[in-house]
TIKOL-752402 format. One record per residue: y, x, z negated of N, C-alpha, C in turn; residue in three letters. Coordinates in steps of 0.02 Angstrom, whole numbers, padded with zeros to 5 digits, always signed. Atoms other than C-alpha are relative to their C-alpha. Layout:
<atoms>
YXZYXZYXZALA...
</atoms>
This chain:
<atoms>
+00002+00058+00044+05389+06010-04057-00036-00056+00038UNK+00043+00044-00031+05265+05873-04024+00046-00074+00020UNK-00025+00064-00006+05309+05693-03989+00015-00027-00084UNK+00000+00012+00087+05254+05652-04194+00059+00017-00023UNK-00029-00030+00031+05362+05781-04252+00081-00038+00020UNK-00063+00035-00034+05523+05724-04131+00005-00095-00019UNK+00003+00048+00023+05480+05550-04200+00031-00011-00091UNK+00002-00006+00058+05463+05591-04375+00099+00039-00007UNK-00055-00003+00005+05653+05664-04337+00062-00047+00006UNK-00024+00063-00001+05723+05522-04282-00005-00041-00071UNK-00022+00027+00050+05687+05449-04427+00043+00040-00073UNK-00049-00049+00060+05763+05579-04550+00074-00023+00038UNK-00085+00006-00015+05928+05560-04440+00012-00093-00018UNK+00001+00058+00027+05903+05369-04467+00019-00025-00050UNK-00008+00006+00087+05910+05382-04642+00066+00021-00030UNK-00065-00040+00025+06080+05477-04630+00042-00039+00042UNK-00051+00004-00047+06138+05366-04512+00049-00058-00036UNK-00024+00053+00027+06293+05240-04572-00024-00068-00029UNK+00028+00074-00005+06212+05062-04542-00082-00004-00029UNK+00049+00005+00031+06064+05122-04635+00010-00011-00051UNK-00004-00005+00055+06143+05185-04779+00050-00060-00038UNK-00046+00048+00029+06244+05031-04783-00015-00064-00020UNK+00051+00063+00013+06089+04923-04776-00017+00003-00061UNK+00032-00009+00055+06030+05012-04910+00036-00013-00089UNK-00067+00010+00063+06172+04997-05030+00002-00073-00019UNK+00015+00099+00012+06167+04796-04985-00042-00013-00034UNK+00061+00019+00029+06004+04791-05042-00001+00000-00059UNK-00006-00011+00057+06038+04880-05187+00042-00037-00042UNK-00038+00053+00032+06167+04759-05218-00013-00063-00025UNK+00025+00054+00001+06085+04619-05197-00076-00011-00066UNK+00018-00011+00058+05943+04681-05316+00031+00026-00066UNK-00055-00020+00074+06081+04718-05462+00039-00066-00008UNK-00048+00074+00008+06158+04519-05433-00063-00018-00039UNK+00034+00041+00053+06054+04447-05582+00002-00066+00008UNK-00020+00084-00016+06136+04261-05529-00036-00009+00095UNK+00045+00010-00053+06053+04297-05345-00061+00002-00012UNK+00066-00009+00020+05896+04364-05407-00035-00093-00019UNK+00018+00054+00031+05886+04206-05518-00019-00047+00056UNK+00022+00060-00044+05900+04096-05368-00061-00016+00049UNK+00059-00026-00037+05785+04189-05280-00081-00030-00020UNK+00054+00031+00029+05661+04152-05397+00003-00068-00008UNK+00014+00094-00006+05699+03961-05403-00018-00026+00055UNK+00008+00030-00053+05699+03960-05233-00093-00003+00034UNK+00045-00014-00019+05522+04038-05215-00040-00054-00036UNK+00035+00017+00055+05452+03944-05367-00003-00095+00048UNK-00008+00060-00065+05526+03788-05257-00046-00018+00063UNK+00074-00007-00046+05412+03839-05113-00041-00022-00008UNK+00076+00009+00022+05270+03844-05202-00029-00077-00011UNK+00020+00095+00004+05292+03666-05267-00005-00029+00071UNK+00018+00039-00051+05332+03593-05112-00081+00005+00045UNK+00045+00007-00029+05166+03673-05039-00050-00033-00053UNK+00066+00048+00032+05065+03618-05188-00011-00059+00008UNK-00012+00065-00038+05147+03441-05144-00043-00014+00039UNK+00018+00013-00067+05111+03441-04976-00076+00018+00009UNK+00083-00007-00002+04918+03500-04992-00028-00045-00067UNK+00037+00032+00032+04879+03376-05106-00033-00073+00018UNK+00019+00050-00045+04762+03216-05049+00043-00058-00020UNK-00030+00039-00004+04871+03104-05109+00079+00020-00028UNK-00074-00027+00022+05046+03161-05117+00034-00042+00025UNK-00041+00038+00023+05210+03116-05157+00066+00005+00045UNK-00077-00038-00053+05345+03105-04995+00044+00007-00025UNK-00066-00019+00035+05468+03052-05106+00027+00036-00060UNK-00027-00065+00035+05463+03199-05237-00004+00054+00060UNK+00008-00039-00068+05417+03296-05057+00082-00007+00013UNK-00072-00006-00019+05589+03251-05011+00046+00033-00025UNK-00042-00040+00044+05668+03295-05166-00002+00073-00005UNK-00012-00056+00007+05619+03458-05169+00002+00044+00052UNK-00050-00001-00062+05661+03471-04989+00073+00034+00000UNK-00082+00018+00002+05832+03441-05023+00014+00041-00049UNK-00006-00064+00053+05838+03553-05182-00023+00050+00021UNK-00001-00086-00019+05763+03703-05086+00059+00014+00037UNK-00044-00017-00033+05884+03680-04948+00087+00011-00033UNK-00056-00023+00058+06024+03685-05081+00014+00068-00027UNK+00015-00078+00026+05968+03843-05157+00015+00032+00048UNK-00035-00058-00042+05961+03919-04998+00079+00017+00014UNK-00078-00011-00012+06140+03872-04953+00033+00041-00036UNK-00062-00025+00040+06201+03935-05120-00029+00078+00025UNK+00025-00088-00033+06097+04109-05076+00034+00005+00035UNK-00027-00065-00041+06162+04141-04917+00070-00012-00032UNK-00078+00013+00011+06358+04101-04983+00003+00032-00056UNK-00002-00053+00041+06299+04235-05123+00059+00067+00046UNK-00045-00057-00036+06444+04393-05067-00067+00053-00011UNK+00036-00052-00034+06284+04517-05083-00031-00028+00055UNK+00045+00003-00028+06177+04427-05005+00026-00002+00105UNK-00039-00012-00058+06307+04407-04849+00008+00076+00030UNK-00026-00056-00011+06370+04581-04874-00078+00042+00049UNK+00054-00045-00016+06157+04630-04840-00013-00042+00073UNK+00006+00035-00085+06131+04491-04681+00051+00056+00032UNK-00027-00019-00050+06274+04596-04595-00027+00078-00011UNK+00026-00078-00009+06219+04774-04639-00062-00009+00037UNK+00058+00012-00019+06045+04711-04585-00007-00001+00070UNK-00019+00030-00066+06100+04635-04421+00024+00050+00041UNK-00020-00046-00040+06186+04817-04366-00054+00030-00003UNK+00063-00066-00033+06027+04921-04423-00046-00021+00060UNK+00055+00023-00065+05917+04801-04319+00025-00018+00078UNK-00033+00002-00062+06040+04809-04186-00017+00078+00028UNK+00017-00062-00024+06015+04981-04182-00059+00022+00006UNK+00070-00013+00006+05828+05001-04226-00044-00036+00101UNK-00007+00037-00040+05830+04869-04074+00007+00066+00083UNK-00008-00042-00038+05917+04991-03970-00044+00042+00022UNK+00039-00064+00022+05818+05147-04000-00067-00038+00042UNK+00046+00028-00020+05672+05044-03971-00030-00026+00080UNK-00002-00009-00077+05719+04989-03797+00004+00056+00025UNK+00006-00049-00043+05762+05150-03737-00082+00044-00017UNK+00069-00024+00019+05598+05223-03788-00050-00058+00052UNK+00039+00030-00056+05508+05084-03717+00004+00004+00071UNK-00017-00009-00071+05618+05088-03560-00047+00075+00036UNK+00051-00067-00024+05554+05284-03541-00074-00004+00003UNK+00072-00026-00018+05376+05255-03566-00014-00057+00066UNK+00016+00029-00054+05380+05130-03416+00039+00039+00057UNK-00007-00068-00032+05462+05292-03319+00072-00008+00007UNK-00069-00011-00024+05656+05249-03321+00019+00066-00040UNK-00036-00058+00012+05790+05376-03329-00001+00025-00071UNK-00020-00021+00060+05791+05460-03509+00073-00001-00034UNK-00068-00012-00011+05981+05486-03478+00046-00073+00005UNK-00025+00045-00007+06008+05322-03436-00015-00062-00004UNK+00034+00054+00019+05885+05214-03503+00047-00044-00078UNK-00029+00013+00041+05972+05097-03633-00001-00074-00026UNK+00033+00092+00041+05969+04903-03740+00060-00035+00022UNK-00043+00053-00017+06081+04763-03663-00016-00069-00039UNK+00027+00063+00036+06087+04618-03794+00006-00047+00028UNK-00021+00046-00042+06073+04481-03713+00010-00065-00063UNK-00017+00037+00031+06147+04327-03833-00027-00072+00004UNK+00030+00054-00031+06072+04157-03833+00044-00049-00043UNK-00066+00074+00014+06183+03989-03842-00031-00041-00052UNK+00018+00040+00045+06063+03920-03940-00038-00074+00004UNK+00014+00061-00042+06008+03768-03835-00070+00016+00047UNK+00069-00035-00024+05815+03821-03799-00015-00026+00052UNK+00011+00033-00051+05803+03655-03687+00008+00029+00085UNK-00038-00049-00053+05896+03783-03540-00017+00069+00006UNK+00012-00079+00024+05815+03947-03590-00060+00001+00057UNK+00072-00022-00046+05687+04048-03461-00019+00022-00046UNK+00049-00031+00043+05623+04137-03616+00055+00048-00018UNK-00038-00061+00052+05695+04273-03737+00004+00074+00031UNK-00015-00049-00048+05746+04443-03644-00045+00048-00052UNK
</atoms>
C-alpha cells in the first residue's frame, strides 16, 4: 500500500470516527434551525451593507456605527443559538484531532519517532502583549 492509499485510509476511518460524526450531525442541525439560518442570512446581508457603507466616497459613520452594533447583536444571538453551540464544540474536538494527526505526520516527516511522535496543545492566555509567537 502506497503512502496515497494509507492516506486515503485515514480518511475513511475519519469519517467513522465519533467527533466527526458528531460534527456532522451539528451541522446538520444547524442547517434544519430555520430561526438560525434566518439570522445567518441577516447577518451576512448586514456585512454586505456595512462594506457597501464603508467603500463609499462619502459615507455615513453614523449609520456605519449602527450597523456595527446591529451585526454584533446578530452575532451574539447566533452563537447563544443551542445548534449553533452544540456545532462550535463538535468542531473544536474534530480540529483538535485533525490538529493532532497533523502534527504527528509532520513530526515524522522531519524524522521523529513514528511511535512516539505526537500534538501537545499548547493554550494561550490570551494577552498577545507577552506571547513569543503561536506554537
Amino acid at each position: 500500500m502506497d503512502i496515497i492509499e494509507l492516506t486515503r485510509e485515514i480518511g475513511r476511518e475519519l469519517q467513522k470516527d465519533e467527533r466527526y460524526l458528531a460534527m456532522r450531525a451539528a451541522s446538520e442541525g444547524c442547517d434544519g434551525d430555520a430561526v438560525l439560518q434566518n439570522m445567518i442570512g441577516d447577518f451576512n446581508l448586514k456585512r454586505m451593507a456595512i462594506n457597501n457603507e464603508a467603500n463609499k466616497d462619502e459615507r455615513d459613520d453614523e449609520k456605519l456605527q449602527q450597523l456595527n452594533n446591529e451585526l454584533r447583536l446578530l452575532y451574539g444571538q447566533i452563537m447563544q443559538n443551542d445548534h449553533m453551540q452544540a456545532y462550535n464544540a463538535a468542531k473544536q474536538e474534530l480540529d483538535a484531532l485533525l490538529n493532532r494527526v497533523s502534527a504527528i505526520i509532520s513530526q515524522c516527516a522531519d524524522g521523529a519517532d513514528p511511535d512516539t511522535a505526537d500534538y501537545e496543545e499548547h493554550s494561550c492566555g490570551g494577552d498577545c502583549g507577552s506571547c513569543g509567537g503561536c506554537h
